[in-house]
OpenMM code with the backbone's topology and positions (N, CA, C; nanometers):
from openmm import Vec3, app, unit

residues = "UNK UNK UNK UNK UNK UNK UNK UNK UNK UNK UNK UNK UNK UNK UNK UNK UNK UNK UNK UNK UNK UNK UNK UNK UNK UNK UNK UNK UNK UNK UNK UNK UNK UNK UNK UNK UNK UNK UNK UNK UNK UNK UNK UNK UNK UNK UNK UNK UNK UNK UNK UNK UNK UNK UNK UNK UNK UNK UNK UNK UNK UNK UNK UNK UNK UNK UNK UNK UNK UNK UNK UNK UNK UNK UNK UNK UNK UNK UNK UNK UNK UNK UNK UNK UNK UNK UNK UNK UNK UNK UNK UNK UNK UNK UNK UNK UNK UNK UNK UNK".split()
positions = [
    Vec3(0.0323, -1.2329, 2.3690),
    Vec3(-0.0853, -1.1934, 2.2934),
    Vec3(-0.1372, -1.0591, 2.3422),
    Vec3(-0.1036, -1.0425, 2.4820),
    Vec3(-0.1767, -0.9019, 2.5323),
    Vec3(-0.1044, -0.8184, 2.4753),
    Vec3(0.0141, -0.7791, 2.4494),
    Vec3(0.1279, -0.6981, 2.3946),
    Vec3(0.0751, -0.6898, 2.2462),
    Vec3(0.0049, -0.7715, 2.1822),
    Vec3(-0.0238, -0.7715, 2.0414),
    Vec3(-0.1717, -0.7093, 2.0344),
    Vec3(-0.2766, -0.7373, 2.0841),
    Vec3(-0.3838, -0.6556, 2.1621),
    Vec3(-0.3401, -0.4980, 2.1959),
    Vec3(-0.2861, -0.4936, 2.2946),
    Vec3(-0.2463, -0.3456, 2.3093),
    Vec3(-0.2047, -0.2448, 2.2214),
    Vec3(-0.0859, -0.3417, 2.1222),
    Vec3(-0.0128, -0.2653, 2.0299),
    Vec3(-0.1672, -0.2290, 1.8936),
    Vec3(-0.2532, -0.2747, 1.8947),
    Vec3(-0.3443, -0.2856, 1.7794),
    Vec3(-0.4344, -0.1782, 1.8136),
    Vec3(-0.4863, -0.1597, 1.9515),
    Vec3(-0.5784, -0.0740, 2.0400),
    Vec3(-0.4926, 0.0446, 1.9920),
    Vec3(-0.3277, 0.0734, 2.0172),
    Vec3(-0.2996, 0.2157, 2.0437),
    Vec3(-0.2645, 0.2669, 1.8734),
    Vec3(-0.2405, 0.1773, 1.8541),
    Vec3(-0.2611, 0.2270, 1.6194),
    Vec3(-0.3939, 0.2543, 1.6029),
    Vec3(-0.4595, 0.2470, 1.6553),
    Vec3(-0.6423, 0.2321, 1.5842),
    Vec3(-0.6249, 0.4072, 1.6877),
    Vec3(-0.5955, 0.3814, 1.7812),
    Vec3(-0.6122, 0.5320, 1.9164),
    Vec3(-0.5394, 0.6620, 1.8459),
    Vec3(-0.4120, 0.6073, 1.7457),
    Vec3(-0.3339, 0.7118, 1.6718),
    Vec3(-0.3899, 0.7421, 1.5629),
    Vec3(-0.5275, 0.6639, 1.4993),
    Vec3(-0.5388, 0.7079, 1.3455),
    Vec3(-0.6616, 0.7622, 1.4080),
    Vec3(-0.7249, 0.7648, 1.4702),
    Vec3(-0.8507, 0.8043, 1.5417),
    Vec3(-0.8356, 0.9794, 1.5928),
    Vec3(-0.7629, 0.9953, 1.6486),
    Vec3(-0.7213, 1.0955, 1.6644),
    Vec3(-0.6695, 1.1747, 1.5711),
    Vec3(-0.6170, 1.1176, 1.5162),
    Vec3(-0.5373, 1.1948, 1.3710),
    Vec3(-0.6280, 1.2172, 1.2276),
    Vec3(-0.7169, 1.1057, 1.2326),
    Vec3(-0.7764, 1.1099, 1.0680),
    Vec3(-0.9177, 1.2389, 1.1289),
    Vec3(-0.9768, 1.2989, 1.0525),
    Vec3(-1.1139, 1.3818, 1.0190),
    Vec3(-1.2227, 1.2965, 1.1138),
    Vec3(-1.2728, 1.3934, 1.2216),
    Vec3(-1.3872, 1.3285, 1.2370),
    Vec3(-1.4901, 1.2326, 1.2325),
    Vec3(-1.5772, 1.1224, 1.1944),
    Vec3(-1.6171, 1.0426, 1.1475),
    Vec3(-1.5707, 0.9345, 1.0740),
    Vec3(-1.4332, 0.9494, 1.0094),
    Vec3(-1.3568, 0.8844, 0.9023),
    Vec3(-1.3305, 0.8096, 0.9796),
    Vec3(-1.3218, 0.7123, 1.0553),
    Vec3(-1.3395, 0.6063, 1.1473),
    Vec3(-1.4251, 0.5454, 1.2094),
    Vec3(-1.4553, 0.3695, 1.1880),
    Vec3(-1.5324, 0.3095, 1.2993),
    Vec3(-1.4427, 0.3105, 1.4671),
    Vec3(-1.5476, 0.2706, 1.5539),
    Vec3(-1.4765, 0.2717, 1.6800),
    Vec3(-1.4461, 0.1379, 1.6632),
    Vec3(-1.3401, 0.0900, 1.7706),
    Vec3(-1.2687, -0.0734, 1.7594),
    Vec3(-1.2876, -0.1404, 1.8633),
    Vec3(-1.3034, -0.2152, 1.9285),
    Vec3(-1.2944, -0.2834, 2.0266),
    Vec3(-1.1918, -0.4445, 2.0205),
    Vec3(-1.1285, -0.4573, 2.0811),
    Vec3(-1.0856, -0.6353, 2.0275),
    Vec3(-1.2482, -0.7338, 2.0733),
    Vec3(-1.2654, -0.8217, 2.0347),
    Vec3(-1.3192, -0.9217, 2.0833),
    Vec3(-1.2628, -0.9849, 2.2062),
    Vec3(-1.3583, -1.1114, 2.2608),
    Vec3(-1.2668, -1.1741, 2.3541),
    Vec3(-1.2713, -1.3404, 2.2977),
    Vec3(-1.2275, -1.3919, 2.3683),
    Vec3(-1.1832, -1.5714, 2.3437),
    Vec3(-1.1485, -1.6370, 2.4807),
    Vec3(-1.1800, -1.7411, 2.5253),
    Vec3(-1.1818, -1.7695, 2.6673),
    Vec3(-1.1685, -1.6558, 2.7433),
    Vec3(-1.2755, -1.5479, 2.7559),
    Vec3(-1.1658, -1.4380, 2.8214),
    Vec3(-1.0698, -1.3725, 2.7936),
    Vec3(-1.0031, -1.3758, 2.6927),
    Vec3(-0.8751, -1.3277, 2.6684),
    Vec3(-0.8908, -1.2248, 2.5656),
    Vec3(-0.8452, -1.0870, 2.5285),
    Vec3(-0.8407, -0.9664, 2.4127),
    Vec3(-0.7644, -1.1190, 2.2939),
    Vec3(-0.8694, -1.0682, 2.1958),
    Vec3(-0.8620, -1.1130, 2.0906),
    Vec3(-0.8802, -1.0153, 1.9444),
    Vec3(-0.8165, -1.0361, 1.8693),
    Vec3(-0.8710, -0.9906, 1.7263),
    Vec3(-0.9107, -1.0928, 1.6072),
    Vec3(-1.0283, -1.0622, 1.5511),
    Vec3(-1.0770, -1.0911, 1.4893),
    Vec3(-1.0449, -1.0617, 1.3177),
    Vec3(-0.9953, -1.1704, 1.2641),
    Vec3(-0.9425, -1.1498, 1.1513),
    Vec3(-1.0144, -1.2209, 1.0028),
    Vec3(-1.0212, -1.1329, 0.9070),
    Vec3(-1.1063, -1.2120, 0.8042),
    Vec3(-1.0467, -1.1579, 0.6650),
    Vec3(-1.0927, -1.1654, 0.5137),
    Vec3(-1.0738, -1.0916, 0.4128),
    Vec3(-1.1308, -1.0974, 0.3643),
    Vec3(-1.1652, -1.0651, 0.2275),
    Vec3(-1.2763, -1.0605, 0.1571),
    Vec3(-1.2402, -1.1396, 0.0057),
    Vec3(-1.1144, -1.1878, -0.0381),
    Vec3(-1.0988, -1.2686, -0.1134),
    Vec3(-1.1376, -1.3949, -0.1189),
    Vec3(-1.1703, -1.4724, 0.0092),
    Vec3(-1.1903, -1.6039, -0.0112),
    Vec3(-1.3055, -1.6659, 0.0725),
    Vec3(-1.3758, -1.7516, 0.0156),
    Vec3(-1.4809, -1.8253, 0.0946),
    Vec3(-1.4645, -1.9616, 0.1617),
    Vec3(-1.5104, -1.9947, 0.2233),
    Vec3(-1.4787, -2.1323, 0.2696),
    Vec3(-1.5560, -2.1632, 0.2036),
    Vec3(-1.4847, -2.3168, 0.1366),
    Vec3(-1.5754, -2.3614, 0.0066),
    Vec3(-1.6830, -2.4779, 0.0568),
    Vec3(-1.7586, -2.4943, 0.2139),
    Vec3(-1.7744, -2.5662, 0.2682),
    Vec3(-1.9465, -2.4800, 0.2853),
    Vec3(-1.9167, -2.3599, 0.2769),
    Vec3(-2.0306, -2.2721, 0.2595),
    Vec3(-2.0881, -2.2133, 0.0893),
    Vec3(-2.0467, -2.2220, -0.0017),
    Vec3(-2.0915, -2.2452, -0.1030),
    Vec3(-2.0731, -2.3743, -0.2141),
    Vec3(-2.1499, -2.3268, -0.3960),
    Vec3(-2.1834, -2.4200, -0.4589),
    Vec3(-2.0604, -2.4397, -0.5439),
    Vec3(-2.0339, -2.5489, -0.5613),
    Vec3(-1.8510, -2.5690, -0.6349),
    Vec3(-1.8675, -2.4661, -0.7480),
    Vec3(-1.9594, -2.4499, -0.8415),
    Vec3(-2.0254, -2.3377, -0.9659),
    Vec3(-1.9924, -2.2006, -0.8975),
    Vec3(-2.0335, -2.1862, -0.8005),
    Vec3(-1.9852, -2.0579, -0.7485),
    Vec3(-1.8404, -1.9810, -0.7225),
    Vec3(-1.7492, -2.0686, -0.7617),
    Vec3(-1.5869, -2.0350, -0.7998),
    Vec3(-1.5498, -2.0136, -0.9293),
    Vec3(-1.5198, -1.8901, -0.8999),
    Vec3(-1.4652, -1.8136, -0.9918),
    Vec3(-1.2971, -1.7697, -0.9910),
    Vec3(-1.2473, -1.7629, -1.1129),
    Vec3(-1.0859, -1.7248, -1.1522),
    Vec3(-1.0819, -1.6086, -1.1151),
    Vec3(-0.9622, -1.5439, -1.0114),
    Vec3(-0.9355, -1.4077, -1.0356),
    Vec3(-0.8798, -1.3649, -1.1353),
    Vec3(-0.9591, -1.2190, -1.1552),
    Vec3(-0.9022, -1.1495, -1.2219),
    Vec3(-0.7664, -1.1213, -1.2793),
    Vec3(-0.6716, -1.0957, -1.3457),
    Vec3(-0.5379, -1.1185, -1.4204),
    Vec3(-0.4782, -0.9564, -1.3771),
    Vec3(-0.6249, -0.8708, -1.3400),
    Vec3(-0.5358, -0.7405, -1.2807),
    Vec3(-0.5369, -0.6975, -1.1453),
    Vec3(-0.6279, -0.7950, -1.0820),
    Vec3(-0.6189, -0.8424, -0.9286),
    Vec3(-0.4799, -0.8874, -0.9013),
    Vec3(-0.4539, -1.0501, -0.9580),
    Vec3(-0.3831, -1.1473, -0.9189),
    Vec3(-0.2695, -1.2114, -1.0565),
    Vec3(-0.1980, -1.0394, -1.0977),
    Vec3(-0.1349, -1.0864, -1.2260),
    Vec3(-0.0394, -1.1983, -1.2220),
    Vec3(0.0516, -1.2367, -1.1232),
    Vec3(0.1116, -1.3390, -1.0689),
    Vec3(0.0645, -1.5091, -1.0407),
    Vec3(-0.0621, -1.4992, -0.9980),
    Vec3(-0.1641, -1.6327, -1.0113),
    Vec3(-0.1142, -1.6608, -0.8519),
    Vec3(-0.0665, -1.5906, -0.7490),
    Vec3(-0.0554, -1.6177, -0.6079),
    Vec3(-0.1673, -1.6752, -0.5321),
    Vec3(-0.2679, -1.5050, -0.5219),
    Vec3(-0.3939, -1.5777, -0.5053),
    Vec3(-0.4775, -1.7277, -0.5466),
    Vec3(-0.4890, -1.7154, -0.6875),
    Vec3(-0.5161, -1.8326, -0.7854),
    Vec3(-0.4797, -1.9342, -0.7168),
    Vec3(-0.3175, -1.9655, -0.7015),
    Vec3(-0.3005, -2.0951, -0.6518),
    Vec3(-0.3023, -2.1335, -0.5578),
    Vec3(-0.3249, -2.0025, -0.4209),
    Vec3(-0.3919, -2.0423, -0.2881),
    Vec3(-0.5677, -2.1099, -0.2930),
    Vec3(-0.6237, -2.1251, -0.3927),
    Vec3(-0.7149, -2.1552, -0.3786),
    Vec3(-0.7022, -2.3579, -0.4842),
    Vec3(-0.6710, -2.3594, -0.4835),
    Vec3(-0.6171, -2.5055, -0.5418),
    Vec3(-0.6067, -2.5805, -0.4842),
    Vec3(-0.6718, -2.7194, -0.4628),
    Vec3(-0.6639, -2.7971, -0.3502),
    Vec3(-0.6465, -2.7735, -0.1889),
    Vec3(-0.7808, -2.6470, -0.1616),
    Vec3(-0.7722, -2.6085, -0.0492),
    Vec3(-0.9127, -2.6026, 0.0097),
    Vec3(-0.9263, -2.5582, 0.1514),
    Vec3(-1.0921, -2.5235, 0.1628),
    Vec3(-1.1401, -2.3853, 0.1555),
    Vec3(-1.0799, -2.3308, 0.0690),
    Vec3(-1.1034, -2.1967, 0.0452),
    Vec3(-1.1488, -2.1912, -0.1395),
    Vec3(-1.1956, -2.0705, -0.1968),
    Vec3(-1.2550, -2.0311, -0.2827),
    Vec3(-1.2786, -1.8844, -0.3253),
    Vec3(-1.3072, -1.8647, -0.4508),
    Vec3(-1.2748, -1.7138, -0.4498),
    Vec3(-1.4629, -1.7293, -0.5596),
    Vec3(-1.5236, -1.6040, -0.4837),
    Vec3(-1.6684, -1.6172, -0.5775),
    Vec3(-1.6942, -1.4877, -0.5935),
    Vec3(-1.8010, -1.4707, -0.6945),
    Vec3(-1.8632, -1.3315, -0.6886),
    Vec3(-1.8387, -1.2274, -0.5803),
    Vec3(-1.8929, -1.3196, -0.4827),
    Vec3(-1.9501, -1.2124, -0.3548),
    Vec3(-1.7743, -1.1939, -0.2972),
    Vec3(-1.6628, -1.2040, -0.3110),
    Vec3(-1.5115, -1.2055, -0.2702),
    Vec3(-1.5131, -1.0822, -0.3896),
    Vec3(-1.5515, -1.0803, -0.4973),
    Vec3(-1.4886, -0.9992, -0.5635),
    Vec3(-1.4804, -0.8346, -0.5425),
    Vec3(-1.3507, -0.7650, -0.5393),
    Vec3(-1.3192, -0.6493, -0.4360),
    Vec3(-1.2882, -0.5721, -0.5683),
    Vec3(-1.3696, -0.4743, -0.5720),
    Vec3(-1.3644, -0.3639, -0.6481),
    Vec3(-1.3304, -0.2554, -0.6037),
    Vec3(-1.1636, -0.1983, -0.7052),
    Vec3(-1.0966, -0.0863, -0.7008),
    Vec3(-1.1533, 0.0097, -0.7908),
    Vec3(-1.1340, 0.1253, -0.6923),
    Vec3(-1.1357, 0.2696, -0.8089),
    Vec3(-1.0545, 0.4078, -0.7978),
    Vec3(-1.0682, 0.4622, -0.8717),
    Vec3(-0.9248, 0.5434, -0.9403),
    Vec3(-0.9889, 0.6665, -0.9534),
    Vec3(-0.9323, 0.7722, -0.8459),
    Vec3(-1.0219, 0.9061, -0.8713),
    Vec3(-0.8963, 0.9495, -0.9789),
    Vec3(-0.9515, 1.0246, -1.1244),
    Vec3(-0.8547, 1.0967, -1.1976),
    Vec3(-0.9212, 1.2295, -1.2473),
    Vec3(-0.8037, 1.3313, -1.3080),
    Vec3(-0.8351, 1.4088, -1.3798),
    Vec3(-0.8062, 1.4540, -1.4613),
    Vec3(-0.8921, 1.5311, -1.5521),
    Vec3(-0.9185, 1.5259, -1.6820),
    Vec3(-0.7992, 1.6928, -1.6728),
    Vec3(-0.7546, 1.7546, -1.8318),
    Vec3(-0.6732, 1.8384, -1.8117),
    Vec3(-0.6911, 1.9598, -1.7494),
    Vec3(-0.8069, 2.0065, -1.7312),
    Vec3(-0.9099, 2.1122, -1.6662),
    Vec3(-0.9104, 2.0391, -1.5391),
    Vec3(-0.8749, 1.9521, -1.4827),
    Vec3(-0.8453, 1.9738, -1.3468),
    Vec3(-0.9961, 1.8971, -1.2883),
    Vec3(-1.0618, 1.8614, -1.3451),
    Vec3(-1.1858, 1.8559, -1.3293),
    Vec3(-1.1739, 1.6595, -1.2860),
    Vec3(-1.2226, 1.5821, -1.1770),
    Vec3(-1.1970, 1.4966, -1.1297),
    Vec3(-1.3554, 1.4173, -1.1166),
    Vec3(-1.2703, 1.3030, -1.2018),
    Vec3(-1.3830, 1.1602, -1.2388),
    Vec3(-1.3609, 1.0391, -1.1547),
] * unit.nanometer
topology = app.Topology()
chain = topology.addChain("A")
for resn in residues:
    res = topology.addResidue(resn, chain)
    for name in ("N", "CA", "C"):
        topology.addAtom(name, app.Element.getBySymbol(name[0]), res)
C-alpha cells in the first residue's frame, strides 16, 4: 500500500510542477490506523441509505448510452440523484474564430 501512496504523491508532485500556477489543489493522502491512505469517492452515486427512494433518478442516455452505470445501480446500495448529476461542457467556435 505504501508503494501505491508514494506512486500517487509523486503524479500529483509531476502535474504540480508542470500545470500553471494555481491550476492545482495541494494533496495530502489521509491516514487509517496510521497508515497513508487515499481517499476515494465519485460523484455518480449515492448511498441509497442517505436519501429518499423518490430521489433516484435514470441516467441520462448521453451520460450512460450503454445502461452500465444504470445497471450498477439495480439491486444495490447505491443510487444515482439530482445532486450526482455531473454536468459536461464544450468550449466551441463559431467560424470567426470567436469561442462559446
Amino acid at each position: 500500500m505504501d508503494d501505491l501512496v508514494a506512486s500517487a504523491i509523486a503524479i500529483h508532485h509531476t502535474f504540480y510542477r508542470t500545470l500553471p500556477e494555481n491550476s492545482m489543489e495541494n494533496w495530502t493522502p489521509s491516514t487509517f490506523d496510521n497508515y497513508p491512505a487515499i481517499d476515494i469517492g465519485n460523484r455518480y452515486f449515492s448511498d441509497r441509505r442517505d436519501i429518499l427512494s423518490s430521489e433516484a433518478i435514470a441516467f441520462k442516455t448521453s451520460i450512460d448510452p450503454d445502461g452500465i452505470l444504470e445497471a450498477a445501480t439495480v439491486d444495490t446500495l447505491y443510487a444515482h440523484t439530482m445532486e450526482n448529476d455531473v454536468q459536461y461542457f464544450e468550449l466551441t467556435a463559431d467560424e470567426e474564430g470567436n469561442t462559446k
